[in-house]
C-alpha positions in Angstrom: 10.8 -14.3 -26.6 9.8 -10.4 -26.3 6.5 -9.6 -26.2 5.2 -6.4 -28.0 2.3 -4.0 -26.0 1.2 -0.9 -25.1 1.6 1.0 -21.9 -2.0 1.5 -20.7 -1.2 3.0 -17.4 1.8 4.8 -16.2 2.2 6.8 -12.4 5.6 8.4 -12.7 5.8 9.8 -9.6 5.7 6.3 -8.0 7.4 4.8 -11.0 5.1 1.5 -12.1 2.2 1.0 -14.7 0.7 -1.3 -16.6 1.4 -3.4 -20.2 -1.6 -4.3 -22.5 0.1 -6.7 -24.7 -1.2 -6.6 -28.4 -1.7 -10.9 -28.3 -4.3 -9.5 -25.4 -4.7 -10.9 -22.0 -4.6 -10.0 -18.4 -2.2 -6.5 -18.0 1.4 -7.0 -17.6 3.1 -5.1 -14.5 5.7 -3.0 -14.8 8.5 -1.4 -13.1 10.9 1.2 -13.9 13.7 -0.7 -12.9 13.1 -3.1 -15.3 12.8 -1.0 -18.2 15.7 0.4 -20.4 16.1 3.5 -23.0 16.7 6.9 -23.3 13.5 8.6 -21.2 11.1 7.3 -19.4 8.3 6.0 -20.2 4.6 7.2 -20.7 0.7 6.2 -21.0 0.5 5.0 -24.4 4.2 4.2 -25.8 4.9 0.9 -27.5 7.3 -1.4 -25.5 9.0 -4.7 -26.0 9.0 -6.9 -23.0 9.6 -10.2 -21.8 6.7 -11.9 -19.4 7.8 -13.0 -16.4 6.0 -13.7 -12.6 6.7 -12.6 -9.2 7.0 -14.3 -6.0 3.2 -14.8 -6.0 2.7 -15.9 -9.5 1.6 -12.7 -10.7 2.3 -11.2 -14.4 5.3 -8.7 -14.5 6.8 -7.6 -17.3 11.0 -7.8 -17.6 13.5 -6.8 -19.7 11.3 -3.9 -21.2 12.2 -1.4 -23.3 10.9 1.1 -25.5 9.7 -0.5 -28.6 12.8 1.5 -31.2 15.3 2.5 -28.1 17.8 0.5 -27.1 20.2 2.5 -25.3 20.0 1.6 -21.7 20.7 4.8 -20.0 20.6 5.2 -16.1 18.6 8.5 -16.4 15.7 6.2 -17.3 15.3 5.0 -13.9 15.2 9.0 -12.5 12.7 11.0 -12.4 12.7 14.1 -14.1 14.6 17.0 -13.6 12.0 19.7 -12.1 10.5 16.6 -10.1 13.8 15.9 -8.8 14.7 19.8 -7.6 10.7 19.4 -6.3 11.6 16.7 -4.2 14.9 17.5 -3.2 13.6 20.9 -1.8 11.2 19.0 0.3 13.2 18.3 3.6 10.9 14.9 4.6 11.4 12.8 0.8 11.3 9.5 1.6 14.0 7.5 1.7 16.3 10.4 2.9 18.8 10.0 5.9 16.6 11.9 8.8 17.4 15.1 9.7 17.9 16.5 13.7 18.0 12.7 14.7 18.9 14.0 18.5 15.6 16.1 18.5 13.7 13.2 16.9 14.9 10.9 19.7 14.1 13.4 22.1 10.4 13.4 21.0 10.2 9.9 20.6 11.5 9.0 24.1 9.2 11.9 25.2 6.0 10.2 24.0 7.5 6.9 25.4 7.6 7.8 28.8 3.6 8.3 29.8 2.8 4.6 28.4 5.9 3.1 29.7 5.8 4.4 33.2 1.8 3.8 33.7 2.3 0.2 32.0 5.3 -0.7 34.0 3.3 0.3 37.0 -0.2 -1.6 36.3 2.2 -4.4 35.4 3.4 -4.1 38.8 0.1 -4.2 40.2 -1.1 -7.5 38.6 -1.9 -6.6 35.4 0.9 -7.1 32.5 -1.2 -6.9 29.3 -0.7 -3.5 28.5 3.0 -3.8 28.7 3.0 -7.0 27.2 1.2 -5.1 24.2 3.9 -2.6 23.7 6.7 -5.1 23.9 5.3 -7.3 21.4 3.4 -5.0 18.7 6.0 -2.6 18.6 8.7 -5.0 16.8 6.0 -6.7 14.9 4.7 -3.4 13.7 8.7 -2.2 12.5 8.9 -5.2 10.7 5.5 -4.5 8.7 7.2 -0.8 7.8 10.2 -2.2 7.0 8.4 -5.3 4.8 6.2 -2.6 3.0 9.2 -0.2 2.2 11.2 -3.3 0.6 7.7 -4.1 -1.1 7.1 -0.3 -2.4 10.8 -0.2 -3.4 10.3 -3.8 -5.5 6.6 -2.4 -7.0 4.9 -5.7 -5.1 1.8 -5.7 -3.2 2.0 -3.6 -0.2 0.3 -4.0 3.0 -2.7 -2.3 3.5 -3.0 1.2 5.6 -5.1 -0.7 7.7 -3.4 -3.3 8.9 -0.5 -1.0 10.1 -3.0 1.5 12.0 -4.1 -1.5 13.5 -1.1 -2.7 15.3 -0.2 0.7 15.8 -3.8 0.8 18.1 -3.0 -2.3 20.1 0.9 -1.1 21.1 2.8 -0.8 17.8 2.5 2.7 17.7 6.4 3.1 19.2 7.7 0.9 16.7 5.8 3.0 14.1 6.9 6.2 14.4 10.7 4.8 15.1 10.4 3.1 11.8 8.8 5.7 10.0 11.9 7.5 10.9 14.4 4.9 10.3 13.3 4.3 6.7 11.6 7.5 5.9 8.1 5.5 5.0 4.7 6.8 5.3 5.8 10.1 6.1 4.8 12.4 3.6 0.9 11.3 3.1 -1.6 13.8 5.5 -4.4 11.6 5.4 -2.3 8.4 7.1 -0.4 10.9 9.0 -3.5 11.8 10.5 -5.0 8.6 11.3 -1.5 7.4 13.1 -1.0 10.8 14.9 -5.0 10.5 16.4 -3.7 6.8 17.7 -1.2 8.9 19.4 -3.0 10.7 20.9 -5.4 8.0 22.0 -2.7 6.4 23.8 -1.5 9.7 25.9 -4.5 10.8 26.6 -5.2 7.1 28.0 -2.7 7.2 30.0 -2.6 11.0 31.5 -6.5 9.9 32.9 -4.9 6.7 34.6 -1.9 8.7 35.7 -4.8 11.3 37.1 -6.6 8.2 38.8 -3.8 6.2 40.1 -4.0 7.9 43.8 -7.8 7.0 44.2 
């Protein structure tokens, strides 16, 4: 049975929002790919929409449409024009194949080399934990970007900010950056750039000083 509400929250730019049904209740999620018609939608239009639950028992709104369209065109799911030439004139959009992938690698490798070589060595010299730390939070920390993607791409929970820049501190930092270039993920927002570039930087500068003390 279709439900009848009220979109009381709409980003368009991220493509999700929020149904307040007119029975009332908790608000009903909702996704652009599960939404038919001839435009998208907006804050305040009247849809019709079957309640359903996610994996984790929350609300979610399927088989939406809006309420007196139901022509289920794919430009629904797009966004709009001018966004679209916005977008496509920005060279880092997510989700795009990465561009100058030998140059990338290059880098990457580059930053690789101080943590690898001064953790091979102290592993060499009795102590393994720093190497260890790489070799483990570095695939546990691409799987994290890759789960978040998938989640962003589905409109489910993500995983909080924090808990990435967290295993990118302990040694996930690697896996990080290779993922954020694999699946084009995090890449575009300053403020986390920021935060995962200063980690970075933590780590070389780490290792330059125990490069610098490794004769005394």
């Amino acid at each position: 049975m279709k439900t009848r509400g009220v979109i009381s929250r709409w980003n368009d730019d991220k493509g999700f929002g929020f149904i307040r049904s007119k029975a009332g209740g908790e608000e009903v999620f909702l996704h652009i790919s599960a939404i038919g018609g001839g435009r998208r939608p907006r804050t305040g239009d009247q849809v019709l929409f079957v309640v359903g639950k996610d994996a984790q028992g929350r609300l979610r709104a399927e088989h939406a449409s809006l309420d007196g369209l139901v022509i289920d065109e794919p430009d629904t799911r797009r966004k709009p024009s001018a966004q679209v030439s916005r977008e496509q004139a920005r060279p880092e959009e997510e989700g795009r194949p990465s561009r100058k992938p030998g140059a990338k690698l290059a880098i990457f490798l580059a930053l690789c080399m101080l943590p690898a070589i001064g953790s091979i060595r102290l592993s060499l010299a009795g102590f393994p934990w720093p190497l260890l730390a790489y070799l483990v939070a570095s695939p546990v920390t691409f799987a994290l970007y890759w789960d978040d993607k998938r989640r962003a791409t589905r409109g489910a929970w993500r995983t909080s900010e924090g808990t990435l820049h967290f295993f990118e501190a302990v040694g996930g930092w690697p896996g990080a950056l290779f993922a954020q270039q694999v699946f084009r993920h995090k890449t575009r927002k300053v403020s986390f750039q920021v935060v995962f570039w200063t980690i970075v930087l933590l780590h070389q500068l780490f290792w330059a000083r125990i490069a610098l003390l490794s004769g005394r």
